[in-house]
FILUM-852387 format. One record per residue: residue number from 0; x, y, z of N, C-alpha, C in turn. Coordinates in nm, 2 decimals. Example, Ala and Ser with C-alpha at 12.3 -4.5 7.8 and 13.67 -1.06 7.14 Angstrom:
<sites>
  num      nu      nv      nw     cau     cav     caw      cu      cv      cw
    0    1.32   -0.57    0.78    1.23   -0.45    0.78    1.32   -0.33    0.78
    1    1.28   -0.22    0.71    1.37   -0.11    0.71    1.29    0.00    0.79
</sites>
This chain:
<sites>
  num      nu      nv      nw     cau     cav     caw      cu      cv      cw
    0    7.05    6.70    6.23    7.17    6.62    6.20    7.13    6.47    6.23
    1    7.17    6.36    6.12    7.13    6.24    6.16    7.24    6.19    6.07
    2    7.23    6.04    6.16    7.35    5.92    6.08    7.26    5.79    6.08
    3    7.18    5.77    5.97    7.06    5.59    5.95    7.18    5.52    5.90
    4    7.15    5.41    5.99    7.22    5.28    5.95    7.10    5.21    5.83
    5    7.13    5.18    5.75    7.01    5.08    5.65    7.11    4.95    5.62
    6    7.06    4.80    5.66    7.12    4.77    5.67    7.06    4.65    5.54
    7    7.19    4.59    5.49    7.15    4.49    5.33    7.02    4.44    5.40
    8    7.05    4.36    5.47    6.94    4.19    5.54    6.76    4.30    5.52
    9    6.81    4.44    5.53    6.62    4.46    5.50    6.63    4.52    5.40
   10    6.73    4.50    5.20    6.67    4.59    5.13    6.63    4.48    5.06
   11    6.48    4.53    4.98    6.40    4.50    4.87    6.49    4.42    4.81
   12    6.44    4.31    4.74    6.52    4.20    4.67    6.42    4.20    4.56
   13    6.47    4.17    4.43    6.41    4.11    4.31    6.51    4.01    4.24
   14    6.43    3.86    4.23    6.52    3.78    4.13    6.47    3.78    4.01
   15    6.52    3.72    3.92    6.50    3.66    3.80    6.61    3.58    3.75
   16    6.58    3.53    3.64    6.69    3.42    3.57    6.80    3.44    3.57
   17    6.88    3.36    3.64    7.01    3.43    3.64    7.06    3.55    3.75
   18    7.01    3.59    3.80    7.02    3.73    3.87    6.95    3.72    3.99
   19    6.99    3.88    4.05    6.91    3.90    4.21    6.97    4.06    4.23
   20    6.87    4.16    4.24    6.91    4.30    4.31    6.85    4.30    4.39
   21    6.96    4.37    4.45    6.89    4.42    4.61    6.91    4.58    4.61
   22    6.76    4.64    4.66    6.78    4.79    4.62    6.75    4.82    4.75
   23    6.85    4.94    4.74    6.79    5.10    4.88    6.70    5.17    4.86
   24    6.63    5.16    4.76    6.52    5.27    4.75    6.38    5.17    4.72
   25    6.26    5.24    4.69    6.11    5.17    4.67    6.16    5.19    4.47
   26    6.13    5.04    4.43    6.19    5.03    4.29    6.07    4.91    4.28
   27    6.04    4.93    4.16    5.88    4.87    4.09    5.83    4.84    4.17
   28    5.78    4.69    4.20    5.65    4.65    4.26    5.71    4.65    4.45
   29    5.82    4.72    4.50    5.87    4.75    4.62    5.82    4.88    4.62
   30    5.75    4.91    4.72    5.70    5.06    4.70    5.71    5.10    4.87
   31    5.81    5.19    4.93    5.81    5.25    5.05    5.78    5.42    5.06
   32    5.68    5.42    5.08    5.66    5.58    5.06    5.79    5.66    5.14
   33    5.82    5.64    5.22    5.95    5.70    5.35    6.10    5.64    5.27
   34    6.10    5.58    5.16    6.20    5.54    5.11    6.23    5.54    4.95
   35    6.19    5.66    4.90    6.22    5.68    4.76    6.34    5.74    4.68
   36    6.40    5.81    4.78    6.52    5.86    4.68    6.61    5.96    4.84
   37    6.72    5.98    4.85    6.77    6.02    4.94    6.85    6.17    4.81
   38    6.83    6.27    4.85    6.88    6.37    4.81    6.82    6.36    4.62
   39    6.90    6.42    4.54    6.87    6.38    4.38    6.91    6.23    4.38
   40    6.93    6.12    4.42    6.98    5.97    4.44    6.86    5.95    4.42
   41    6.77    5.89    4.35    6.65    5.79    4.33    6.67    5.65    4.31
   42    6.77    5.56    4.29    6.78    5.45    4.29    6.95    5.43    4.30
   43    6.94    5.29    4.38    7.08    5.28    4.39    7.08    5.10    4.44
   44    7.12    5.01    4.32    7.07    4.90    4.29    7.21    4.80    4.33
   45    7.20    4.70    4.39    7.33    4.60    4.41    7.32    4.49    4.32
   46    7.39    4.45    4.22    7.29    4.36    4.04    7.42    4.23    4.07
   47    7.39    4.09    4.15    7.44    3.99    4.07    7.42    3.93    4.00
   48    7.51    3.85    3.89    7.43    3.83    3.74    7.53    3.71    3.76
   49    7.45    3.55    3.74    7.51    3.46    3.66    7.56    3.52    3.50
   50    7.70    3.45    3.48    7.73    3.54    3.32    7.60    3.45    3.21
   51    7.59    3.55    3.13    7.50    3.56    3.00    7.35    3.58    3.04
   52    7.35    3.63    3.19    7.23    3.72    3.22    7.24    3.84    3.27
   53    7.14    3.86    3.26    7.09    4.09    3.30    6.99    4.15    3.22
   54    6.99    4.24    3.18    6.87    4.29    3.16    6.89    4.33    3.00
   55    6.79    4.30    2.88    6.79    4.29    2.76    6.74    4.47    2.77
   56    6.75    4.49    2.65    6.70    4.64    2.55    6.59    4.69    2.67
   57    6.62    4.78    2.71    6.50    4.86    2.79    6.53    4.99    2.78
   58    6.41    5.11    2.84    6.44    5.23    2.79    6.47    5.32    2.94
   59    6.54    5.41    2.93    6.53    5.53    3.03    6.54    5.68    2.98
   60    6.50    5.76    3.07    6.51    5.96    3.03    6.49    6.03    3.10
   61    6.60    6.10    3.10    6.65    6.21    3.22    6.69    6.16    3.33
   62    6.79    6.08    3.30    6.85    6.00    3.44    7.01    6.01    3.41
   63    7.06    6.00    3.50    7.23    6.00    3.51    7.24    5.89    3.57
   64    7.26    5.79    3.52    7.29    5.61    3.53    7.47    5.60    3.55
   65    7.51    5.58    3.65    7.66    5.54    3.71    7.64    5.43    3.71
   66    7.77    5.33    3.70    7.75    5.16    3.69    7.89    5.16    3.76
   67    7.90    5.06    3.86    8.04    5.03    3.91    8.06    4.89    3.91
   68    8.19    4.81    3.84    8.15    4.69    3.81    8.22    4.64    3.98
   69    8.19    4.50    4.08    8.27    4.50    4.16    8.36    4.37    4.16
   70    8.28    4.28    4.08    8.33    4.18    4.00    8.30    4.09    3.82
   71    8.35    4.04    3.80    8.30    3.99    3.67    8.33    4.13    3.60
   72    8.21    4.11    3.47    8.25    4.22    3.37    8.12    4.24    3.30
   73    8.09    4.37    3.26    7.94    4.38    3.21    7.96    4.45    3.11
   74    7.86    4.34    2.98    7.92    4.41    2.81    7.76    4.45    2.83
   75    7.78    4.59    2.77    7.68    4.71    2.77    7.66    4.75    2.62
   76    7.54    4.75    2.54    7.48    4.78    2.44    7.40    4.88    2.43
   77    7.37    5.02    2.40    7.27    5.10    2.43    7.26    5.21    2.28
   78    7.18    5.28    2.27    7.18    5.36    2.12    7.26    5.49    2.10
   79    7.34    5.51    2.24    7.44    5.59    2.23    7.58    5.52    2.29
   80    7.71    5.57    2.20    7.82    5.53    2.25    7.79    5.36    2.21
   81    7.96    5.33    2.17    7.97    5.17    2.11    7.94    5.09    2.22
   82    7.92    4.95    2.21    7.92    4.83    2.29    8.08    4.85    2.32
   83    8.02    4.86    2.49    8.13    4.79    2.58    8.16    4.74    2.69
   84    8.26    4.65    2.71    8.25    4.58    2.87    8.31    4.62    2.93
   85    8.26    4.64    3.05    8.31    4.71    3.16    8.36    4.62    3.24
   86    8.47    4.63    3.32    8.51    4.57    3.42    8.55    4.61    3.57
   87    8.63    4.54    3.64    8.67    4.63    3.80    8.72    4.73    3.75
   88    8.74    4.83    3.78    8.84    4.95    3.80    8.79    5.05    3.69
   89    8.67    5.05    3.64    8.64    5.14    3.56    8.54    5.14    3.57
   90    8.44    5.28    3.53    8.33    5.35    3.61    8.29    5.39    3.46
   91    8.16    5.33    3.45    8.07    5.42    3.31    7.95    5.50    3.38
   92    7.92    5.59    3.27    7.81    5.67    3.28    7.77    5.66    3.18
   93    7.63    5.69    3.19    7.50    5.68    3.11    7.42    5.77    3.12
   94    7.38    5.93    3.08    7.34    6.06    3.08    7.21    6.00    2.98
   95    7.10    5.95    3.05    7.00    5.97    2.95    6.93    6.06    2.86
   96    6.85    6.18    2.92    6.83    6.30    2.86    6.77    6.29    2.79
   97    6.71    6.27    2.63    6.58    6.25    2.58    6.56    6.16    2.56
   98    6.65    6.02    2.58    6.60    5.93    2.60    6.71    5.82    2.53
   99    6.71    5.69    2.62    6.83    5.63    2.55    6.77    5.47    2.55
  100    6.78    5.40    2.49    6.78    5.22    2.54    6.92    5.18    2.53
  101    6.94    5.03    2.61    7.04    4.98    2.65    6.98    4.86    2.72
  102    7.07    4.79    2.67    7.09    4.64    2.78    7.23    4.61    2.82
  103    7.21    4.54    2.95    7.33    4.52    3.07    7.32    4.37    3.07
  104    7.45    4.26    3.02    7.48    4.14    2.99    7.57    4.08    3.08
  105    7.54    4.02    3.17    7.72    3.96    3.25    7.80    3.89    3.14
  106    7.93    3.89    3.16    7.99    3.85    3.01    8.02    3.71    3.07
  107    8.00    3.60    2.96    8.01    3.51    2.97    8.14    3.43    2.95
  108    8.22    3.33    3.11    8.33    3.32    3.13    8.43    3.41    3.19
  109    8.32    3.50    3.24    8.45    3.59    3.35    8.35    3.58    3.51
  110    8.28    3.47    3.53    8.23    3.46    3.70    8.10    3.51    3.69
  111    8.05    3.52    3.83    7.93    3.63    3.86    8.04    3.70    3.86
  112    7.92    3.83    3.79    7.95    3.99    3.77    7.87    4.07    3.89
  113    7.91    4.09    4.00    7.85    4.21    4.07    7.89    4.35    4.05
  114    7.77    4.42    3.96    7.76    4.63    4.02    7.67    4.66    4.08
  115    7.72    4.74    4.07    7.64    4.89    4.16    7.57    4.95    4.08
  116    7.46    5.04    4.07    7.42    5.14    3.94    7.34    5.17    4.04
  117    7.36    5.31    4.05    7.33    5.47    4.07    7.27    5.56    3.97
  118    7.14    5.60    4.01    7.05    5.66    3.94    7.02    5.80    4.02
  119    7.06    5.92    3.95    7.06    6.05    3.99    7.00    6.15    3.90
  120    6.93    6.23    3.98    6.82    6.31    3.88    6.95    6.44    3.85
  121    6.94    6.46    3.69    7.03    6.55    3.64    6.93    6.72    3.65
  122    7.04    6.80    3.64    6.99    6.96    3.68    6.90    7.00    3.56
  123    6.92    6.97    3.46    6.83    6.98    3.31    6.77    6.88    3.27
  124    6.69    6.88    3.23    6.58    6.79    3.14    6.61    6.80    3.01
  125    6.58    6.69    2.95    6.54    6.69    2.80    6.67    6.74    2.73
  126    6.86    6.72    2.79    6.92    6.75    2.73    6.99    6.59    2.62
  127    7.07    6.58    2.54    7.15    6.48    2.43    7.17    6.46    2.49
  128    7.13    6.28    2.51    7.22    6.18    2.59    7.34    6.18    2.57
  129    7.44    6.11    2.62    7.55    6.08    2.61    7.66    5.95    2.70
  130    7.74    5.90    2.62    7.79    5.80    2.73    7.96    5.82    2.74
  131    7.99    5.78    2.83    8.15    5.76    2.85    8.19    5.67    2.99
  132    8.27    5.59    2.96    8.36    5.54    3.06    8.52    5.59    3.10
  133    8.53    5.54    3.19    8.69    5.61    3.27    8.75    5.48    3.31
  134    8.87    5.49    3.34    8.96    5.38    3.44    9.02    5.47    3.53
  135    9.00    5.39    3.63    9.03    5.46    3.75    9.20    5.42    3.77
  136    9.26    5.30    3.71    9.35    5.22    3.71    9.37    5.25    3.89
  137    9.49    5.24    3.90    9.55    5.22    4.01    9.57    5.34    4.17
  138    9.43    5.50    4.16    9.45    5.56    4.21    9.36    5.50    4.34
  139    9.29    5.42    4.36    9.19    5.33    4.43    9.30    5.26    4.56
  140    9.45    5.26    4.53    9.50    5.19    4.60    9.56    5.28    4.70
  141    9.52    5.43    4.69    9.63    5.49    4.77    9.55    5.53    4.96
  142    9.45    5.43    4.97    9.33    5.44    5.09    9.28    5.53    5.13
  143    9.28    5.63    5.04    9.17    5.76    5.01    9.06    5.76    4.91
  144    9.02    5.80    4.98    8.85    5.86    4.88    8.90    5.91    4.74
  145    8.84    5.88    4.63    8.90    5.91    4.49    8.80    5.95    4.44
  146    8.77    6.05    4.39    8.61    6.09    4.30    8.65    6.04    4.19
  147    8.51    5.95    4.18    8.54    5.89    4.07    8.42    5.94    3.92
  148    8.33    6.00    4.00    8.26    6.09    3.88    8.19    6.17    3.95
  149    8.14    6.33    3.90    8.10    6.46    3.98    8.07    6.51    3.87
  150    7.99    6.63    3.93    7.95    6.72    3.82    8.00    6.83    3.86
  151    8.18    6.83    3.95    8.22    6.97    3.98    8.33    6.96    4.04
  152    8.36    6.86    4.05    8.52    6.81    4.05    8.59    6.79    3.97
  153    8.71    6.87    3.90    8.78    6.84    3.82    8.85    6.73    3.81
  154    8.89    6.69    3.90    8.97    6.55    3.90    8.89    6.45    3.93
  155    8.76    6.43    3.89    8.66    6.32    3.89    8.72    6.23    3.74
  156    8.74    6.13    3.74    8.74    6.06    3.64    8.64    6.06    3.54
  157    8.53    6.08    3.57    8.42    6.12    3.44    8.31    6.21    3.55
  158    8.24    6.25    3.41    8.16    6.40    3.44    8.01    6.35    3.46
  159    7.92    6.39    3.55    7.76    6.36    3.51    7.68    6.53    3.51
  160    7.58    6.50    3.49    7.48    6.67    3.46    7.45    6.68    3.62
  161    7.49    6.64    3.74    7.40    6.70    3.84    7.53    6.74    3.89
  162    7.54    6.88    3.96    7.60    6.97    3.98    7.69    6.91    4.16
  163    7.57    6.92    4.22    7.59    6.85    4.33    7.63    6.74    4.40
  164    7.68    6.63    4.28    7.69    6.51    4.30    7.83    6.45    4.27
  165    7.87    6.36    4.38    8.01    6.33    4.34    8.04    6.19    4.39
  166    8.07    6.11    4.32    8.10    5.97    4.40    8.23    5.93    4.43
  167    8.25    5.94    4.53    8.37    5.90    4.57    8.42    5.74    4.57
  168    8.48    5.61    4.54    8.54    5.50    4.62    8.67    5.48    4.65
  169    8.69    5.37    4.74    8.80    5.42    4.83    8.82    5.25    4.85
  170    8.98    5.19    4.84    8.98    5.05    4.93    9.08    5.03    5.01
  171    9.04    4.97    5.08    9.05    5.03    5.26    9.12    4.87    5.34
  172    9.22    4.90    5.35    9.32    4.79    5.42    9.23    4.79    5.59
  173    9.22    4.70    5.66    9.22    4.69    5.80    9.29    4.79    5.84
  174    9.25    4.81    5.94    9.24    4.91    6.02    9.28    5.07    5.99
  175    9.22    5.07    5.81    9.27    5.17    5.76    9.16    5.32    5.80
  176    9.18    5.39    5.80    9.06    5.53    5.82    9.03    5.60    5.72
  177    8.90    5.64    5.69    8.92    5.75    5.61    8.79    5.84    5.63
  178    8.84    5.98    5.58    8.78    6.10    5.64    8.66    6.11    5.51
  179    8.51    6.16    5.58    8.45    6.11    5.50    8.40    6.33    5.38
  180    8.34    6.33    5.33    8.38    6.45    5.30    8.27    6.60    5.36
  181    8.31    6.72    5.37    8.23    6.79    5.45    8.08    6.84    5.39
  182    7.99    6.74    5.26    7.93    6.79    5.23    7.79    6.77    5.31
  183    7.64    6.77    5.30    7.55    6.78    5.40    7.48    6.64    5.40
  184    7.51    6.60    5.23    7.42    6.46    5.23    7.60    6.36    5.21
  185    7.55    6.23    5.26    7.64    6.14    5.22    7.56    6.01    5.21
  186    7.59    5.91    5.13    7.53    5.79    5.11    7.66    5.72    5.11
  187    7.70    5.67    5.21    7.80    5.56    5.22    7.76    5.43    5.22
  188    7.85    5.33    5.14    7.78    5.21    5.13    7.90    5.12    5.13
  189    7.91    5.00    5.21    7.97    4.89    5.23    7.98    4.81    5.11
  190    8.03    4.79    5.00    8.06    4.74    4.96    8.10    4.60    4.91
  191    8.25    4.61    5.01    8.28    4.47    5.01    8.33    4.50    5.13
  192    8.37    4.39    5.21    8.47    4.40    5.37    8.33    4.45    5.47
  193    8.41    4.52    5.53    8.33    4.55    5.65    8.40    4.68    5.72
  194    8.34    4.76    5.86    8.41    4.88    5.91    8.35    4.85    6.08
  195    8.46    4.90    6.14    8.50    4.86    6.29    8.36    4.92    6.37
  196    8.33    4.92    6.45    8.23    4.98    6.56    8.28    5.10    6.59
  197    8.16    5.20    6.59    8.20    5.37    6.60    8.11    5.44    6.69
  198    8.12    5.55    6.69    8.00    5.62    6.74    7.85    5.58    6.70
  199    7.93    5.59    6.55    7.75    5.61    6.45    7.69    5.43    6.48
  200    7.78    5.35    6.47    7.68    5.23    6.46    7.75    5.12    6.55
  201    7.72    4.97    6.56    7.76    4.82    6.58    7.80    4.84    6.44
  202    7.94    4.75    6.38    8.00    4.71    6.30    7.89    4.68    6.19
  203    7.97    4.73    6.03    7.88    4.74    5.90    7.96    4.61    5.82
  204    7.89    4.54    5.77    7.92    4.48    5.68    7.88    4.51    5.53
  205    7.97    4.40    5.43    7.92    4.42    5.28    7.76    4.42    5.29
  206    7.74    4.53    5.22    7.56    4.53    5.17    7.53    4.70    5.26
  207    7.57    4.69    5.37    7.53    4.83    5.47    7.58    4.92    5.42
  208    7.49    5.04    5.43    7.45    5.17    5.43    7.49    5.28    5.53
  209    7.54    5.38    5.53    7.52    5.51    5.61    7.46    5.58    5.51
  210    7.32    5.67    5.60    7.29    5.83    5.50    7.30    5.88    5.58
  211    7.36    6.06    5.58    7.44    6.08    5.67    7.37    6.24    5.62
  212    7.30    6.31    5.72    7.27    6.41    5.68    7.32    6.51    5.82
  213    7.37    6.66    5.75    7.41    6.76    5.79    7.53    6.73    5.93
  214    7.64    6.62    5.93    7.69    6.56    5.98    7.81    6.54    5.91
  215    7.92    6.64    5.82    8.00    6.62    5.76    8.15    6.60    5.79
  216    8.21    6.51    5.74    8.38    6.48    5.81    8.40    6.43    5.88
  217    8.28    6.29    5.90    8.30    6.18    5.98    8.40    6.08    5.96
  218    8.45    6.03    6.02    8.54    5.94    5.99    8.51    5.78    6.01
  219    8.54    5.70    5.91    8.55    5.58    5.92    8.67    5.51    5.96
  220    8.62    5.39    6.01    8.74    5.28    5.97    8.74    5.10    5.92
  221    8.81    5.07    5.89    8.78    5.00    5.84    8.78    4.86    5.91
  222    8.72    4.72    5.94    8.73    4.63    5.99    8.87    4.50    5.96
  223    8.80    4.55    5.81    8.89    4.40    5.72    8.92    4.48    5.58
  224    8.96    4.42    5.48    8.97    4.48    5.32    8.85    4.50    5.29
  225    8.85    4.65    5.27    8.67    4.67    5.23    8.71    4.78    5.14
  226    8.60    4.80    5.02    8.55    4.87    4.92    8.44    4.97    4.94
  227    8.45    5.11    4.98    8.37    5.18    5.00    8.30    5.27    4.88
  228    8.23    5.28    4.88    8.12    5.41    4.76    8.00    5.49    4.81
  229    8.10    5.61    4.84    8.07    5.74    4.88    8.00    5.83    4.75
  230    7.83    5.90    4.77    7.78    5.94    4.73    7.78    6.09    4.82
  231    7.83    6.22    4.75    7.81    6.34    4.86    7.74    6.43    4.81
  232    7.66    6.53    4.84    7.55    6.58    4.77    7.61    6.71    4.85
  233    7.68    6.86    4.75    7.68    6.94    4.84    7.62    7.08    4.75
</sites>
C-alpha cells in the first residue's frame, strides 16, 4: 500500500515555439527508468500553447489519447473524425489502433490554451481507429467525481478500448471533499486550485500528483477552487 506525492516543480519540461509541457512520465529525450508509465497510463502531458501554436501532423498506434482542454480551445485535425475545436467542458478521445496522424493547434484569439492528454495502452492492438468527443456541460458542477471517459462505465461520457480505465473530474469549491474511488491504482492530479493538508501529504497545489496504489476511498479536500483529474485503474 503506498500514496507518492510527485510534485509539478520536478516534472520533465519541454519548450518550443510557442509552448511548454511538463510531463509525469520519462517522454523523448527525458528518460527515467523508475518513471515510465504508472499502471496501462504511459504518458500524461500538461500542454500550454500560446494560440496558433502546438504540434503540426505527427503519427501515433495503439494508444488511447484522452485530451482535456483546461483553458483556451484546441482545433484538432487528424485522418480520422472531422476537424474540431475543443474547448472547457468537453473531453475528446483519440483510439489510435492501426494507426492515425493528427495535429493539436491553440486556436487563435481564445488565450493560452492549457490540456491535459493522457495516453493509455488499449486491451487490443491493431484495432480501427476511431475518434469522438463528449460535453460534459454542467454535470462538473455538482462537486463529485463525474467519469468522464471509461472503458466500463456506462455513464462515462465517452468510451476508450482499455477496460480498466476510467477518468474521473471533479470541481471542487473550498473546503469541499470528495471520496476518491475504491479501485487499486489512482492517479490524482491537481489541476487547478489546490487541496488542504491530510494524512497523505503537506498541501497540493496546481501541477501535483497523487499515485495511489492499493489504498482505495481516500478522501480529499479541497484548499481553494480546484479542478481535479482522477485516473482509476481497477
Amino acid at each position: 500500500m503506498s500514496v507518492e506525492v510527485r510534485r509539478g516543480s520536478v516534472r520533465f519540461a519541454t519548450r518550443g515555439e510557442g509552448r511548454i509541457t511538463r510531463h509525469s512520465f520519462s517522454f523523448g529525450d527525458h528518460y527515467d527508468p523508475d518513471n515510465v508509465g504508472f499502471g496501462p497510463m504511459v504518458c500524461h502531458d500538461d500542454h500550454l500553447l500560446r494560440g496558433g501554436a502546438g504540434y503540426p501532423d505527427h503519427p501515433h498506434r495503439d494508444l488511447e489519447i484522452v485530451t482535456w482542454v483546461l483553458s483556451g480551445a484546441l482545433v484538432h485535425t487528424a485522418s480520422v473524425g472531422p476537424p474540431t475545436t475543443v474547448g472547457t467542458g468537453r473531453v475528446q478521445v483519440l483510439s489510435a489502433g492501426t494507426g492515425v496522424s493528427h495535429s493539436e493547434i491553440a486556436e487563435t484569439g481564445s488565450g493560452p490554451t492549457r490540456f491535459v492528454q493522457t495516453w493509455v495502452r488499449p486491451d487490443e492492438s491493431g484495432v480501427a481507429p476511431s475518434y469522438n468527443t463528449a460535453t460534459i456541460g454542467d454535470a462538473l458542477a455538482s462537486g463529485e467525481l463525474v467519469p468522464v471517459v471509461s472503458g466500463r462505465h456506462r455513464s462515462a461520457a465517452a468510451r476508450i478500448g482499455t477496460a480498466s480505465a476510467t477518468l474521473y473530474a471533479a470541481l471542487l469549491g473550498a473546503g469541499d471533499t470528495v471520496v476518491l474511488p475504491e479501485d487499486p491504482l489512482q492517479h490524482v492530479f491537481v489541476a487547478t486550485g489546490s487541496l488542504a493538508r491530510s494524512s497523505l501529504a503537506e498541501p497540493l497545489s496546481a501541477g501535483d500528483a497523487f499515485r495511489i496504489t492499493d489504498r482505495p476511498g481516500l478522501t480529499l479536500t479541497a484548499a481553494s477552487p480546484t479542478e481535479l483529474l482522477v485516473w482509476s485503474f481497477g
